[in-house]
N, C-alpha and C positions, 0 to 999 in steps of 0.2 A: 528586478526580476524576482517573481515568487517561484519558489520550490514546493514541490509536494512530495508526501510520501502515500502511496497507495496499499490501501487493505486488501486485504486476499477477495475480498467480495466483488470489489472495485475494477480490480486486476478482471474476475470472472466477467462483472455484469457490461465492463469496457467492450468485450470481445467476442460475448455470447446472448446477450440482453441487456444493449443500451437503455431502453425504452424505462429499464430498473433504475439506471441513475437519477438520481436526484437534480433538480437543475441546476443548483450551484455545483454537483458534483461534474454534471457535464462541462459547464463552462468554463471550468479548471483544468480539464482534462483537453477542451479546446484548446484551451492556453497551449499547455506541453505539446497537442499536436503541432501546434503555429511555431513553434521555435521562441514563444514570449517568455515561456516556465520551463524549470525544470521538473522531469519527474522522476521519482526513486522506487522503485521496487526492491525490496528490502529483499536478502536470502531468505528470512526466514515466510515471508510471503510465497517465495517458488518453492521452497521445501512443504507448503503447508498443499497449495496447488498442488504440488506432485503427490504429494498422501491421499488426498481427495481424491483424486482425477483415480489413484489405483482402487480408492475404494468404490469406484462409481458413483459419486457423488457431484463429479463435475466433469462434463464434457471437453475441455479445456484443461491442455497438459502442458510440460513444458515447452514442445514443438510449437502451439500456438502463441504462449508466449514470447518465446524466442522472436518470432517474423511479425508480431507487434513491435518489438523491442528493434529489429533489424528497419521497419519502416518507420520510425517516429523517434529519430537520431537524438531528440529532448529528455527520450522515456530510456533511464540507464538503469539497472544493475547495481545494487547497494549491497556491497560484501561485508558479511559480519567482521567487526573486529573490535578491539580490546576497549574502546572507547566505548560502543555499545550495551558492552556486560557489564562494564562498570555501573552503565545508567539502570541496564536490567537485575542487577544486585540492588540497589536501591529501591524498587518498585514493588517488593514486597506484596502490597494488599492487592494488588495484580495477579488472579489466581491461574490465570491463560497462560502458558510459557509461548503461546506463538502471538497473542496480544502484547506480551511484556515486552517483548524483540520490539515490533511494529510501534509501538510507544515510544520505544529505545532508537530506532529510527530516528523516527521526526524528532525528537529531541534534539540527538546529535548533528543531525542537518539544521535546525532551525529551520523545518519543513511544516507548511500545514501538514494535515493529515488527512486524506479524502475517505470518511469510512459514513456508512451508515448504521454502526454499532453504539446508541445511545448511551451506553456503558462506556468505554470509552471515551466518548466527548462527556462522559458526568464526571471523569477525573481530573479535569482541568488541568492537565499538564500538559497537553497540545492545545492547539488551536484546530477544530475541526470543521471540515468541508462536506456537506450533502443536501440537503432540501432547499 
């Protein structure tokens, strides 16, 4: 079974603008719906959602989220904890503290990473999922 860990975008364009994902990102996200994959949504992805969604930037708050996460028993809730900041103390040249988390993620899951942030996948410390 492959794991993923979902970017804030991903999270957005899952739920409000499929047509956005990328095909390999869709077919990953097939996977987690089927029950083949797991998927992780990192805190620091619903904390980054809930700043957005207040500044207007994203229609898609954590109420949506949620009843994604209630219907797709695959797609779980990744709670920040000491193992993570370990990895995000190490990542330095990482100037995003909500990219450094989501890095810090997949990491510690031994998670692809489903993002379409070119940056990112140029770091070569995950393995990443989108076109």
């Amino acid at each position: 079974m492959t794991d993923y860990v979902l970017d804030t975008h991903t999270c957005v364009f899952a739920l409000a603008s499929p047509k956005k994902l990328g095909q390999r990102a869709k077919r990953a996200l097939q996977s987690v719906e089927s029950g083949a994959s797991t998927g992780w949504i990192p805190a620091a992805v619903v904390a980054e959602i809930v700043l957005l969604h207040e500044l207007g930037r994203f229609g898609i708050g954590l109420p949506q989220l949620e009843a994604a996460m209630d219907e797709a028993p695959s797609l779980r809730f990744l709670p920040l904890d000491l193992r993570q900041l370990r990895e995000f103390a190490v990542h330095t040249g990482i100037r995003d503290p909500f990219d450094r988390l989501i890095i810090s993620a997949a990491r510690t899951t031994n998670a692809r990473l489903i993002t379409r942030d070119e940056d990112l996948a140029e770091t070569n410390l995950v393995q990443t999922v989108w076109s």
